[in-house]
VOSESE-798825 format. One record per residue (C-alpha): residue number from 1; x, y, z. Coordinates in pm, whole numbers. Example, Ala and Ser with C-alpha at 12.3 -4.5 7.8 and 13.67 -1.06 7.14 Angstrom:
! VOSESE-798825
1 1230 -450 780;
2 1367 -106 714;
***
This chain:
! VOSESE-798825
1 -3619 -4520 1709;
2 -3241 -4567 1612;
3 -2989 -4309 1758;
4 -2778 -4172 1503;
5 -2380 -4246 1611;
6 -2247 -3938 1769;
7 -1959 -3992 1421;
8 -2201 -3943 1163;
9 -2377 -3641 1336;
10 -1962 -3481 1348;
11 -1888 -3578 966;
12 -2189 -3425 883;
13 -2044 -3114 1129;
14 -1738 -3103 951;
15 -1875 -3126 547;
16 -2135 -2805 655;
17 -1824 -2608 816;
18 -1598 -2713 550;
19 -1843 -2565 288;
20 -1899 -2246 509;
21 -1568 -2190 593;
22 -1453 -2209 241;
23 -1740 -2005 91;
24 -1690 -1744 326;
25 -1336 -1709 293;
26 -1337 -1672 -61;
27 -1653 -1420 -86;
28 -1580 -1149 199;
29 -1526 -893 4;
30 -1312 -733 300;
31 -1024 -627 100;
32 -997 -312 -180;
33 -974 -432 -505;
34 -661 -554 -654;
35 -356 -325 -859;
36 -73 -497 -850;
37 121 -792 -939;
38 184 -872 -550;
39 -172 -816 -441;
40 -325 -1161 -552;
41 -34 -1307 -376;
42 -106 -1147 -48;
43 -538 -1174 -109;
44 -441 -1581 -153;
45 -276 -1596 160;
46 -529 -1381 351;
47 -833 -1582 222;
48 -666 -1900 370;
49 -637 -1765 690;
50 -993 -1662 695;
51 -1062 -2016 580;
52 -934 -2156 862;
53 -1030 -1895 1117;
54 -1409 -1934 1010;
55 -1327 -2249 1054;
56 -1216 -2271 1408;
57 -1509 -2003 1504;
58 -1780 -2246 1389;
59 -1612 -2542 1562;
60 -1477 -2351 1932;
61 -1836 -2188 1927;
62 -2064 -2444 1816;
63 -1949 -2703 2082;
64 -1975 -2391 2301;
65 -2378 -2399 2197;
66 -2407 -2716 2202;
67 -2302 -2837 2541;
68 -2476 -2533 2698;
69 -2804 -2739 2546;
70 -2699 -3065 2609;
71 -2544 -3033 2932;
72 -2775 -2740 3075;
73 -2929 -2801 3451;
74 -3235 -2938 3454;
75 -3511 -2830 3659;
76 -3485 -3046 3995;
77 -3167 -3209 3930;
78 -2965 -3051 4217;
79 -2685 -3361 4186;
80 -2309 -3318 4128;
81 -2166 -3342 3734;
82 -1986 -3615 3589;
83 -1635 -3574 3746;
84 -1348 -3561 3428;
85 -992 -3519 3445;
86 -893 -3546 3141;
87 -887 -3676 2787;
88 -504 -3748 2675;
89 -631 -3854 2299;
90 -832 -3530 2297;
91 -560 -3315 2416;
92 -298 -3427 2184;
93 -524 -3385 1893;
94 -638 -2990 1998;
95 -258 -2960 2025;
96 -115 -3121 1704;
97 -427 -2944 1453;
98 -299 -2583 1546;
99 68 -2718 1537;
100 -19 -2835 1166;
101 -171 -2495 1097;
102 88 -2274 1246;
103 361 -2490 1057;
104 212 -2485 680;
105 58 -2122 694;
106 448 -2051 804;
107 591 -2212 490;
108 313 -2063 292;
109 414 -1676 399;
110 772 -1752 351;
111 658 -1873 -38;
112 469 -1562 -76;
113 714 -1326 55;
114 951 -1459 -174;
115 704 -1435 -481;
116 676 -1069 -376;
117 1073 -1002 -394;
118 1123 -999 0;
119 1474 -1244 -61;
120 1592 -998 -312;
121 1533 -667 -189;
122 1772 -486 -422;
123 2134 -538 -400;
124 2227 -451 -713;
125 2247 -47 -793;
126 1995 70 -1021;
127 2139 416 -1068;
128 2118 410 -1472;
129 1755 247 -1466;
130 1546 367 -1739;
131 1189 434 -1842;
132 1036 176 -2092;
133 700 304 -2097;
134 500 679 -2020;
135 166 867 -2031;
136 -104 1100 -1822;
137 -170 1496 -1764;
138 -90 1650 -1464;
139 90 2001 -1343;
140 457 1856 -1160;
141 551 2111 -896;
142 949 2256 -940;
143 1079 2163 -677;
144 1460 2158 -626;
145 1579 1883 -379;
146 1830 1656 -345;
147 1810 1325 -472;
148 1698 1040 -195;
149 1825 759 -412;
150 2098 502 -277;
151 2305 298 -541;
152 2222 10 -315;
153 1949 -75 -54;
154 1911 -387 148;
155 1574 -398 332;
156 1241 -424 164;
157 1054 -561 -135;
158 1317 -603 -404;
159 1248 -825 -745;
160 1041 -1046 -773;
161 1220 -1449 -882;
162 1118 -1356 -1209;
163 1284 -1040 -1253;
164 1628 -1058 -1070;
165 1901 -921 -1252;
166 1709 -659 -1415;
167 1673 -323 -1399;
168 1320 -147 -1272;
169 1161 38 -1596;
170 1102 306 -1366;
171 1332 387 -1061;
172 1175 731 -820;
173 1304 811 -500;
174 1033 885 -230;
175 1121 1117 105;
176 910 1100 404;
177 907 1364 624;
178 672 1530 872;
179 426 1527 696;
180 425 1446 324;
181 580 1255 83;
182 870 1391 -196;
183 824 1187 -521;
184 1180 1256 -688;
185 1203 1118 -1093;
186 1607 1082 -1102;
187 1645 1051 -1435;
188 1384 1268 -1561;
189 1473 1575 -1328;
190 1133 1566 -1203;
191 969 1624 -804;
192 596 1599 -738;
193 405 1556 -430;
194 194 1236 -576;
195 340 968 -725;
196 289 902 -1133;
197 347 544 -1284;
198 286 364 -1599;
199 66 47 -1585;
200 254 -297 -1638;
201 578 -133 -1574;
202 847 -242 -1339;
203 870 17 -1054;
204 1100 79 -742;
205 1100 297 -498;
206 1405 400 -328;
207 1250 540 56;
208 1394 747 314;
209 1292 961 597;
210 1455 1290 677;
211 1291 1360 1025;
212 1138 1032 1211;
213 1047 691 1050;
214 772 700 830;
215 592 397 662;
216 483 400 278;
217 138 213 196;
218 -130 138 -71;
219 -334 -70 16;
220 -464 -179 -332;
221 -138 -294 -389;
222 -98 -461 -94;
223 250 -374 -21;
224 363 -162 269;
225 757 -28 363;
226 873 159 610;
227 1100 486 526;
228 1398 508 756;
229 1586 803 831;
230 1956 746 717;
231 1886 414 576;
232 1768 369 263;
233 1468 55 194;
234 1303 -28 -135;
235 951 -112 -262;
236 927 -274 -629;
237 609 -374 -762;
238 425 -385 -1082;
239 106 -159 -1078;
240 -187 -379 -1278;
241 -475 -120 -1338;
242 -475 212 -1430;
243 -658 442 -1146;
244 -548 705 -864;
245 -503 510 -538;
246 -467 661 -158;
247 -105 672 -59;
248 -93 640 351;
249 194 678 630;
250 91 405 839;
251 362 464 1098;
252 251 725 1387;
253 528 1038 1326;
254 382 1287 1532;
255 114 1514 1528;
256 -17 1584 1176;
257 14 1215 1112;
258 -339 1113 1033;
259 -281 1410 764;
260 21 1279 597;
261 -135 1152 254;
262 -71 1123 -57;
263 -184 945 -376;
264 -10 717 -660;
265 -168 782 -998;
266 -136 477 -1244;
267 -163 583 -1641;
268 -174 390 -1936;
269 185 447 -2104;
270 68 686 -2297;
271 -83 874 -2064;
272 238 865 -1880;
273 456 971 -2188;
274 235 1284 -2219;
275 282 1373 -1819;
276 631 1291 -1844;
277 675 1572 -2121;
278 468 1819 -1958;
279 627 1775 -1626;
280 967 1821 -1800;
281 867 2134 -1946;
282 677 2287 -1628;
283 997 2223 -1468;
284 1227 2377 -1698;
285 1053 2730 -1640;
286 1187 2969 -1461;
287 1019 2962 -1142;
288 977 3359 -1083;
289 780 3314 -1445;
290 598 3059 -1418;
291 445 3090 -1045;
292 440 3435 -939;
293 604 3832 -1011;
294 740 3954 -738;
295 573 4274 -703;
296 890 4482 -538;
297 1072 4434 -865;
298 775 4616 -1054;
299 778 4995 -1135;
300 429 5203 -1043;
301 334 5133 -1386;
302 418 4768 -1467;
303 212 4685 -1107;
304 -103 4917 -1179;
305 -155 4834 -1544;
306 -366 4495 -1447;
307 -584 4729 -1271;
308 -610 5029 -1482;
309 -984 4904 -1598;
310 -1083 4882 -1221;
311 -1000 5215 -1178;
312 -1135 5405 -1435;
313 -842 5557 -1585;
314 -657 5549 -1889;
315 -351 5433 -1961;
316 -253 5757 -2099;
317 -360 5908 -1770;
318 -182 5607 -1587;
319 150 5719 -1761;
320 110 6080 -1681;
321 78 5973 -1314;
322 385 5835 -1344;
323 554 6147 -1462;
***
């Protein structure tokens, strides 16, 4: 019987780990789905590394398995093993494959981060930026703060190569602190402790951190920023499909951290025209009307007449009390 060459038995190695490896990486179904503009960018770079670590696993771990079988002791053989020293061929090639890896998954990142705006993180202000496109339903809380925004930041996500120059369709500054997050809507007068945005539209963030250093992420976006107290970063991105997603501080800030979520809600623009108007209004009220009386500026009367029914009386008999 013919002994197959130990060559063909290691092509045929590296066709079945080729086809695993591949298969594998593009079917692992280990990442949320995908809601942004940068988050195929970042699942393509992510699926190559898995690639290529399946990849390596199979190879590292099958030669493990099969020179335990090959080379096990067998029963009476009490002699020494072949003496080796060394293979310079086999050590240069071990060395220059995860040279070649390192190298091009290097220049791949650097592509990708620049895809995803990381050259241009904003240095341009974007102080008059407007909103193209609106729409959802949702009660905005009345807060008054001060606005977080910076007329130019330096560090983070910025434009993507296709969009430099231009103005985000929606600019909202976003304050960390221990432990929420401050969703400010500069040019709408708006603050609300989730974030709104209209799908397709052209969103930054403008971050900061009043207390420690927090770090903004959403995972179904893929992007992640930290928020740095007394210096302002930015996040732009383009939200893809409309859904509420699970905002998360992914920086340990003390405590409460695990607690410090939030959520972004993304609304068709019409959906985010009608929140936008109903936010407006909520926050136009006055706030002693529109969230609670306070009950020392009420007379005997004005506070008992809720509760006239509940007590059996009148309000003829309530007035004459008051008398």
């Amino acid at each position: 019987m013919q002994k197959v060459p130990v060559s063909l038995w290691t092509l045929v190695a590296g066709v079945v780990i080729t086809a695993i490896s591949i298969w594998l990486g593009q079917n692992h179904n280990l990442l949320p789905e995908q809601a942004s503009q940068q988050a195929p960018l970042v699942d393509g770079f992510f699926n190559v590394m898995f690639t290529i670590a399946i990849a390596l696993f199979l190879i590292v771990e099958g030669t493990i398995v099969v020179f335990l079988v090959k080379f096990r002791r067998r029963r009476g053989d009490d002699t020494d093993g072949v003496p080796v020293e060394g293979n310079v061929p086999l050590e240069i090639f071990w060395t220059a494959i995860p040279t070649v890896i390192v190298v091009a998954l290097g220049i791949y990142s650097v592509d990708v981060y620049n895809q995803m705006g990381g050259f241009e993180p904003g240095s341009h202000p974007h102080a008059a930026a407007h909103v193209s496109h609106a729409g959802g339903t949702a009660l905005a809380a009345t807060l008054d703060g001060s606005s977080a925004s910076a007329s130019t930041t330096n560090i983070g996500i910025g434009a993507s190569p296709n969009s430099q120059g231009k103005q985000a369709d929606l600019v909202v500054d976003v304050q960390g602190m221990q432990y929420a997050w401050i969703f400010n809507y500069p040019n709408s007068g708006i603050t609300t402790g989730e974030l709104h945005v209209p799908v397709g539209a052209d969103v930054q963030l403008n971050l900061s951190a009043i207390d420690v250093i927090h770090s903004f992420w959403v995972p179904q976006f893929r992007l992640k920023q930290d928020a740095l107290p007394g210096i302002a970063t930015q996040l732009r991105f383009v939200a893809t499909k409309p859904g509420t997603y699970p905002v998360v501080c992914t920086e340990l800030c003390g405590g409460y951290h695990g607690s410090m979520r939030s959520q972004v809600i993304v609304h068709t623009p019409e959906e985010f025209d009608s929140w936008l108007a109903e936010s407006q209004i909520a926050a136009k009220q006055d706030l002693n009307q529109a969230v609670a009386v306070n009950p020392a500026e009420l007379s005997t009367s004005e506070f008992l007449a809720p509760h006239v029914h509940d007590l059996g009386m009148s309000a003829a008999t309530l007035a004459q009390l008051q008398k």
